[in-house]
C-alpha positions in Angstrom: -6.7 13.3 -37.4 -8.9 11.4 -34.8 -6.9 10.6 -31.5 -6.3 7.1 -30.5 -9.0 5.7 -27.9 -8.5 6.0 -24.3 -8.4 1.8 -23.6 -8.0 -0.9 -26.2 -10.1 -3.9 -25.0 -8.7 -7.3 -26.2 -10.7 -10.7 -26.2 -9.5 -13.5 -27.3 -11.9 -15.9 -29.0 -11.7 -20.1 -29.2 -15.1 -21.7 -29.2 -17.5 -19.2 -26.9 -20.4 -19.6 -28.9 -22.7 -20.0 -26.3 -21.1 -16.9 -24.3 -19.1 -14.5 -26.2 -22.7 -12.6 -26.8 -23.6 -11.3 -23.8 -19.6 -10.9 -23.2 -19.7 -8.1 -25.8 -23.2 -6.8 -24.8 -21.5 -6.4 -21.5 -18.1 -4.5 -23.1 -20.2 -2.5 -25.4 -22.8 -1.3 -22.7 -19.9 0.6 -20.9 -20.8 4.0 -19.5 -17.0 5.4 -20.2 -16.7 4.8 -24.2 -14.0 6.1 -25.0 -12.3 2.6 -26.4 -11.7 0.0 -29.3 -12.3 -3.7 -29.2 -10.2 -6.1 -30.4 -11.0 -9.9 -31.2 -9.3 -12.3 -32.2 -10.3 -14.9 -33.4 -8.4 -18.2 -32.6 -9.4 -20.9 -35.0 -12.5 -21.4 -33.6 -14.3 -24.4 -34.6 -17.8 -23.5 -33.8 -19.6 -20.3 -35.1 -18.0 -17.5 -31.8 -16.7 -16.0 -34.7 -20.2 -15.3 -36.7 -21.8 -14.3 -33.8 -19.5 -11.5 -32.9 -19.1 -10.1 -36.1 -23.1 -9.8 -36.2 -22.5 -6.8 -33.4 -22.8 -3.8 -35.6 -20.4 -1.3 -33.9 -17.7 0.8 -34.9 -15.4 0.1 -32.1 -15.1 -3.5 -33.4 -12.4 -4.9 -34.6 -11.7 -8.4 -35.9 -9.0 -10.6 -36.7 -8.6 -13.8 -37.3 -5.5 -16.7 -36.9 -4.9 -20.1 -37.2 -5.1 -21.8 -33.5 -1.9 -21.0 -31.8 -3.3 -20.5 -28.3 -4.3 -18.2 -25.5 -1.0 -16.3 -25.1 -0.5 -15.8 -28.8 -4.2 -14.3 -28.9 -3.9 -12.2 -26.4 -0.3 -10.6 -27.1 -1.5 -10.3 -31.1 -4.5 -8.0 -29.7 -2.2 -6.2 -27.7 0.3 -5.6 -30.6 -2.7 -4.2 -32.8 -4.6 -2.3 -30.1 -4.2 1.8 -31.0 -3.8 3.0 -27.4 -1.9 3.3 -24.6 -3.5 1.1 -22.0 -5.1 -2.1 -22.5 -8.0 -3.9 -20.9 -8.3 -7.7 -21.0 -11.5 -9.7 -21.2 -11.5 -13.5 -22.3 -15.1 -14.2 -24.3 -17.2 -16.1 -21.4 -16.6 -13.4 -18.8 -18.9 -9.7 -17.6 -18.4 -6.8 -17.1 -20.4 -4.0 -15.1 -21.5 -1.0 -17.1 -18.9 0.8 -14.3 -16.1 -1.5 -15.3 -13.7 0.9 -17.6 -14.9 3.8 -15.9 -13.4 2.5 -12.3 -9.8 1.8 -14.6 -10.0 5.6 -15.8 -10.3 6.7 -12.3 -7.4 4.7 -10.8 -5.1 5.3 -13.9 -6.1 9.7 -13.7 -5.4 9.1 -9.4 -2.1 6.8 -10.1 -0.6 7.4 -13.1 2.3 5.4 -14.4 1.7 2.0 -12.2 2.4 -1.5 -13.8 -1.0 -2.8 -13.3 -4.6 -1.4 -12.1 -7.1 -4.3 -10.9 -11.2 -4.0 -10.1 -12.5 -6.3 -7.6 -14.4 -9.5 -9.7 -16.4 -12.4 -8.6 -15.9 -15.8 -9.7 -19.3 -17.9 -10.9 -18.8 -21.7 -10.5 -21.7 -22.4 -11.6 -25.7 -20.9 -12.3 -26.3 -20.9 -8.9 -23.0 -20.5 -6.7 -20.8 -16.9 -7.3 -18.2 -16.5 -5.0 -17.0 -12.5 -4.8 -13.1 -12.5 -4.0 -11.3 -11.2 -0.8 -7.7 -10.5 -0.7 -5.7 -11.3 2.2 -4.8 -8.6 5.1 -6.7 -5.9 2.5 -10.0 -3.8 3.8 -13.2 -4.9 2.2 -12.7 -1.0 0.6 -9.4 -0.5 -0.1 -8.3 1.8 -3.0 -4.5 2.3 -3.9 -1.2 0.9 -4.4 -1.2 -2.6 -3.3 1.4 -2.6 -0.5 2.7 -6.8 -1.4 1.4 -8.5 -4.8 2.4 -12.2 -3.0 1.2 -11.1 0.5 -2.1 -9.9 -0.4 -2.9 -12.6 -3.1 -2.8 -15.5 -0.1 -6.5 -15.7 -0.8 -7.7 -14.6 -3.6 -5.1 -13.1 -6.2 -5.1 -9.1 -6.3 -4.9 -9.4 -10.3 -7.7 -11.9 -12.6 -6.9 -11.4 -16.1 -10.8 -10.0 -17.0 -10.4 -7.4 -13.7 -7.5 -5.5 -15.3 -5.7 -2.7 -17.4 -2.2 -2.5 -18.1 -0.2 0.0 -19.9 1.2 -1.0 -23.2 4.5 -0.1 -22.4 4.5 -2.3 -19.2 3.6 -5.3 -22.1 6.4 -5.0 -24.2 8.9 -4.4 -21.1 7.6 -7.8 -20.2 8.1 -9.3 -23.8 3.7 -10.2 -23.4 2.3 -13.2 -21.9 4.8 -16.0 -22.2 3.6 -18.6 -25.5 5.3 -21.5 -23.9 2.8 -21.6 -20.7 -0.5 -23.9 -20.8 -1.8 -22.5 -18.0 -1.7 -19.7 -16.2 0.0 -17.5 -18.1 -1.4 -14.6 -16.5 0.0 -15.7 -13.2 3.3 -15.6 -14.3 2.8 -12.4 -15.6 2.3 -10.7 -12.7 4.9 -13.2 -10.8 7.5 -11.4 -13.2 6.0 -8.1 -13.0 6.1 -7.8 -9.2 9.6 -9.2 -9.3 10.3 -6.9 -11.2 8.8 -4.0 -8.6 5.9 -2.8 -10.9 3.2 -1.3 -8.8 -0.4 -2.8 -8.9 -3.5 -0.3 -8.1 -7.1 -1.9 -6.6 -10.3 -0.8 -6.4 -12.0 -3.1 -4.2 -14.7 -1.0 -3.0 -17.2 -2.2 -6.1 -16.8 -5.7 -7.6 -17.0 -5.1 -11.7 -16.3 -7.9 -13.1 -17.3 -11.7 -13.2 -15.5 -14.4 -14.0 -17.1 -17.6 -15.6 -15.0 -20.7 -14.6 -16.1 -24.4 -14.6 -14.7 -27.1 -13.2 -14.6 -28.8 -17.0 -13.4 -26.4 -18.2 -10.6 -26.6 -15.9 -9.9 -30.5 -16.0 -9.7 -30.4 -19.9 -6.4 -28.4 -19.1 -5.0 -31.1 -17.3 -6.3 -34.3 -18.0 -3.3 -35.4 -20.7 -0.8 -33.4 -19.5 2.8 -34.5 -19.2 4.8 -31.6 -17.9 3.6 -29.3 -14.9 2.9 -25.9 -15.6 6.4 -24.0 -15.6 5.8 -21.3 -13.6 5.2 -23.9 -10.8 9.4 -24.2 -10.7 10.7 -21.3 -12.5 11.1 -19.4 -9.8 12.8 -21.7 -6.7 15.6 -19.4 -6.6 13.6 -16.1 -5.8 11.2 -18.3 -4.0 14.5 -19.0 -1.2 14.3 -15.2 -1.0 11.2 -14.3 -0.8 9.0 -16.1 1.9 5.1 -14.6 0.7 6.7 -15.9 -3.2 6.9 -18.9 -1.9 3.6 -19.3 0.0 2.0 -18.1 -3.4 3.2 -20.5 -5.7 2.4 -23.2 -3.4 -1.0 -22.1 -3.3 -0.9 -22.4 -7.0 0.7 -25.6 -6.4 -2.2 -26.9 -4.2 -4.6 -25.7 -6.2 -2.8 -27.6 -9.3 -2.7 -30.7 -7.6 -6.3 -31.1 -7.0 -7.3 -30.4 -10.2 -4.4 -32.9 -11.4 -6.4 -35.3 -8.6 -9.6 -34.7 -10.3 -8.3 -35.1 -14.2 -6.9 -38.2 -13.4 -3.3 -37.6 -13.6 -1.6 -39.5 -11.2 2.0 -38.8 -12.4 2.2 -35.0 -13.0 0.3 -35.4 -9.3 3.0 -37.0 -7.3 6.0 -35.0 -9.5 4.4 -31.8 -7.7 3.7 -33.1 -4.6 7.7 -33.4 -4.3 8.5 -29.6 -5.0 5.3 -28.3 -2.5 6.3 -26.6 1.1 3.9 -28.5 3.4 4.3 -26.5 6.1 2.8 -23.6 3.8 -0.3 -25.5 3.9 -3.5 -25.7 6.0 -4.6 -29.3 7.9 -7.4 -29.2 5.7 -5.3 -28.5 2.2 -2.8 -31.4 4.0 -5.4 -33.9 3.9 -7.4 -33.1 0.7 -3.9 -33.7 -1.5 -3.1 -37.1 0.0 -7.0 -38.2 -0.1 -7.9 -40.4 -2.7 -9.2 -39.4 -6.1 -12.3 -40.6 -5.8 -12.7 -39.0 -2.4 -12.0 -35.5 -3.6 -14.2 -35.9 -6.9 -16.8 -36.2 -4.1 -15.5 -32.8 -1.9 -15.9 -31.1 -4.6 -19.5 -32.0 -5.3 -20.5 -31.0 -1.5 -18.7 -27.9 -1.9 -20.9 -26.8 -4.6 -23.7 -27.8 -2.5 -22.0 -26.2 1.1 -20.9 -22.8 -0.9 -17.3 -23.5 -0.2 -14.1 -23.1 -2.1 -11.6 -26.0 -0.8 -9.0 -24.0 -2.9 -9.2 -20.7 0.1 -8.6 -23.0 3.0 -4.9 -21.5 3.2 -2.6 -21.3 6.2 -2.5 -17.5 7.0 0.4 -16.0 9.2 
């Protein structure tokens, strides 16, 4: 009987045509191989589908669904993966051939931890790739993460395609929550430090790469009419817990300028009533009440000026 691989890699698959290739080139040319990969596919439209299946390799895995979303994608994989830790990569993003390797060591060094995070980089666009710092950490630090909020003040410890989490921890946290149209992997680990599980980093080498645009981001919140609920599920803990507090409201600020930039004036000004301004930095104080127009054009220089308006927080 052969024994279940070492990591279960799940992708979820909507639309990636133009990038789910070289995502799988990059999962595929890993130099620990001791894993599966699942994708599922999530209704997609164009032909991401077609072109994954023409990977000939017998660690692949496919599924398909009807479109339900991200969150149902993603906990479908997990509830089909075959082994006990699983590895997360959505279909635009890279790894580097190092990637599940660095995992394995962290998970053999600190076994039985809620979480184990690689440094990434996020790529705004072909010619600007920021790499991620994490507040109060050293530029090498390797271990248990000594405060999930406190260290994510600049750049979150945990990015969805930088991680592996056991599959136990996954079903003790009933999955990614379906009801969440964005960032459902932030309330993850919201609920999964609140709940004291341990997160690991290795930030000595950054291994992954994360592929964001700023479309890609405004279709998300263009025609919205709620905000995102893990932006006031947690007030009550939030009274308790000062760093909490300061991390939603970065999520907060960063939510309200993309609301600024999509256009949607009244989601904008419902979360501008619920934000701690004294959590924020002059500079985040004036981009929120700027007008619209105004920060479309930030945004452009920033490309231009390698700067990430989002960082800009008020440290203490």
């Amino acid at each position: 009987m052969l024994s279940p691989p070492f990591f279960s890699v799940v992708i979820p698959l909507y639309n990636k045509e133009q990038y789910i290739k070289e995502t799988l080139k990059s999962v595929l040319n890993q130099t620990f191989d001791n894993f599966e990969v699942i994708i599922i596919n999530d209704g997609s439209t164009d032909k991401s589908f077609e072109v994954a299946k023409s990977f000939n390799d017998h660690r692949l895995k496919f599924f398909q669904q009807e479109n339900q979303g991200l969150s149902i994608a993603r906990n479908n994989g997990i509830k089909k993966s075959a082994s006990g830790y699983i590895a997360l990569i959505d279909a635009d993003d890279l790894w580097s051939p190092n990637h599940l390797q660095k995992l394995y060591n962290l998970i053999q060094d600190y076994p039985n931890k809620g979480l184990y995070a690689s440094r990434y980089a996020i790529k705004k666009s072909k010619k600007v790739t920021h790499q991620v710092n994490y507040y109060k950490l050293p530029e090498d630090f390797r271990g248990i993460v000594p405060s999930f909020f406190k260290h994510s003040l600049q750049h979150c410890v945990a990015w969805v395609s930088s991680i592996c989490v056991p599959k136990k921890v996954f079903e003790d946290m009933n999955y990614f929550d379906p009801e969440i149209y964005s960032e459902q992997d932030t309330d993850l680990y919201i609920r999964m430090a609140l709940k004291n599980y341990e997160f690991v980093l290795d930030a000595s080498e950054t291994t992954a790469i994360h592929n964001k645009t700023m479309s890609d981001n405004l279709s998300n919140y263009k025609n919205k009419t709620k905000v995102p609920r893990l932006l006031y599920a947690y007030k009550d803990e939030e009274k308790k817990n000062d760093y909490l507090n300061r991390y939603i409201d970065l999520n907060r600020f960063s939510t309200i300028v993309f609301l600024k930039l999509a256009g949607n004036k009244p989601l904008e000004n419902e979360l501008k009533e619920d934000i701690t301004y004294q959590n924020l930095s002059r500079f985040q104080r004036i981009v929120i009440n700027l007008p619209n127009p105004l920060v479309r054009l930030l945004f452009k220089a920033k490309d231009i000026l390698k700067l990430n308006p989002f960082l800009v927080f008020k440290m203490k």
